[in-house]
N, C-alpha and C positions, 0 to 999 in steps of 0.2 A: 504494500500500500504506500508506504513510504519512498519506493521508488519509483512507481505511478507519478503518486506526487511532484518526484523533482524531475522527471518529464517533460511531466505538464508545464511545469514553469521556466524549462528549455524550451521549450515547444512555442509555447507563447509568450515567451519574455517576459513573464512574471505573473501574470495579467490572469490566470484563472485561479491561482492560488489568492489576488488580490480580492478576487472576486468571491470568493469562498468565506474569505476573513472579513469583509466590506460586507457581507450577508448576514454573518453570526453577530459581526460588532452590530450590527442597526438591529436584529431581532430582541438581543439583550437591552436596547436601549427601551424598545418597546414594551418587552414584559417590565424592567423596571418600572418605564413610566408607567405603563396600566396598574401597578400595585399601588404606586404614589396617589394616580385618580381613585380609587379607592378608599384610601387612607384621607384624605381631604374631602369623600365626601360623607365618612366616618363623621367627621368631625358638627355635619347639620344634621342633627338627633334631636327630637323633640320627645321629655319622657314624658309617659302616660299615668293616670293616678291609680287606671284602672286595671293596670297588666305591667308586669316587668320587660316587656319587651315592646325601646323604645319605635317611637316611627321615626324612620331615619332615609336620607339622599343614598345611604349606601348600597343599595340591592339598585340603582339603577344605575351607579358605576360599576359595579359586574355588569351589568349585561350590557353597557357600551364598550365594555372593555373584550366583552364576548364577542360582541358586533363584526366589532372592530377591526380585531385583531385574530380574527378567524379563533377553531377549537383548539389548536394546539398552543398558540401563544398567552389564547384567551386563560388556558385552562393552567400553563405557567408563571404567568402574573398575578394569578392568585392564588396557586402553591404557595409563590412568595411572600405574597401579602400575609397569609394565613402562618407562614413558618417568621416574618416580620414580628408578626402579634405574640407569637409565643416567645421568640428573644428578648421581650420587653417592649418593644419599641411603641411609641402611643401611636397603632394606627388604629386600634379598636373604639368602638364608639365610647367615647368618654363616661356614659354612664353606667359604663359595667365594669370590671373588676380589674380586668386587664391579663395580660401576660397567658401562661397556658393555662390557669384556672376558666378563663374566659373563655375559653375552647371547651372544657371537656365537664366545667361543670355549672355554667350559667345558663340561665332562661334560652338565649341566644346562641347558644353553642352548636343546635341542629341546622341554626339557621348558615350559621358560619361554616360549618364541614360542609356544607353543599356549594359554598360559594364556585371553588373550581369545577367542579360536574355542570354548575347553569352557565359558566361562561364557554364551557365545552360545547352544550347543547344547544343555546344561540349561536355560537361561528358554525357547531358542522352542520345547521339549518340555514345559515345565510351563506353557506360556502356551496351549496347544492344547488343553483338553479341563478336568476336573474335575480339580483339584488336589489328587489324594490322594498317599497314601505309593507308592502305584503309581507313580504318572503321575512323582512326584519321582525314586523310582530308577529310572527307564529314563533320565529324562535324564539323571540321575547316572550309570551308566553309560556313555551315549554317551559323553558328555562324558571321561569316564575313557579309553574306546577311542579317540578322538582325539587325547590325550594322550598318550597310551601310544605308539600310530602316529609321532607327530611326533619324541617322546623316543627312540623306540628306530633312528627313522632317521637322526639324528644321532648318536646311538652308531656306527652302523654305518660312516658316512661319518668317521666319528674314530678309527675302532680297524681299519677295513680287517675287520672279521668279524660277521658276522651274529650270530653262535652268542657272539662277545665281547658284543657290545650286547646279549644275553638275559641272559648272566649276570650284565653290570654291572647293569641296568635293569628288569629285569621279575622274576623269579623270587623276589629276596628280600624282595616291593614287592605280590605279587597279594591277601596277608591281609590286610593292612596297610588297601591298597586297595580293598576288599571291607566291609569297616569302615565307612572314610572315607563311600562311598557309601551306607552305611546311614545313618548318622549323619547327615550333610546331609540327608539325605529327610526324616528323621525329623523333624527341627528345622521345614524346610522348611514339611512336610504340617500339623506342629502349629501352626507361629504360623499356616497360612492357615487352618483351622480358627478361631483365636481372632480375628482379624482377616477374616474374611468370604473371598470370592472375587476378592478384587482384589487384585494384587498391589500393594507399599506403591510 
């Protein structure tokens, strides 16, 4: 493989090893940023009186970041975000605990272990077909109903009730989320629009 490689870059004067290197450095820059957009929009949480688990900007930075950045980048960027949170770093919504506690034993911790599987299942729905405002909210949905599914079963196995984990997790959350799902599409549909059919 390694002597492939120096071939290659006899062969073409440097130029597809640069190009190899020129790929990996801009993809890392993207999953970083996509964890950063997340992180910042961690930070607009509004808490509720009526449920531990606040309404927050963040569940529609995954799924622009799903959009966005197709299923394998999407689904990277918030590996990182997610292993970000457990090192300490304040990317988690300010009014929960923080660090790996907040992962694996908070109201929100169902909601959060799903985050890289919804940005997975928004890219490899918007990586499938024409990238309109259609094609964006169906994956923005899925991606929603997975989320929903992961968060609300965690609820359940925390509160011992079905019918508790509805009314913590979902009921004060479906407008909200209905929204969110527009919104990413929307952004989504338009930069692939200004930016051609590839995703960036």
């Amino acid at each position: 493989m390694a002597k492939s490689l120096m071939h290659l870059s006899r062969d073409f004067g440097g130029r597809q090893e640069y190009a190899v290197v020129s790929d990996g450095v801009r993809d890392l820059a993207f999953v970083v940023g996509g964890s950063l957009l997340v992180a910042l929009c961690a930070r607009i949480t509004l808490p509720l009186p009526f449920t531990p688990v606040p309404l927050t900007v963040q569940n529609f930075g995954v799924l622009l970041v799903g959009l966005r950045l197709g299923s394998r980048r999407g689904f990277a960027a918030l590996a990182l975000y997610l292993a970000e949170g457990a090192m300490g770093l304040p990317v988690f919504s300010p009014t929960g605990v923080g660090g790996v506690a907040q992962l694996f034993h908070g109201a929100t911790s169902g909601f959060l272990l799903m985050y890289p599987l919804v940005a997975w299942i928004a890219g490899y729905v918007m990586e499938r077909g024409r990238k309109s405002f259609a094609r964006a909210a169906i994956g923005g949905l899925l991606g929603e109903l997975a989320l929903f599914l992961g968060g609300l079963s965690w609820l359940a196995v925390l509160t011992h009730s079905v019918a508790q984990a509805f009314r913590w997790g979902l009921y004060w959350f479906v407008f909200a989320e209905v929204i969110k799902v527009l919104m990413a599409a929307a952004i989504a549909a338009r930069w692939q629009q200004l930016r051609g059919h590839k995703l960036i």
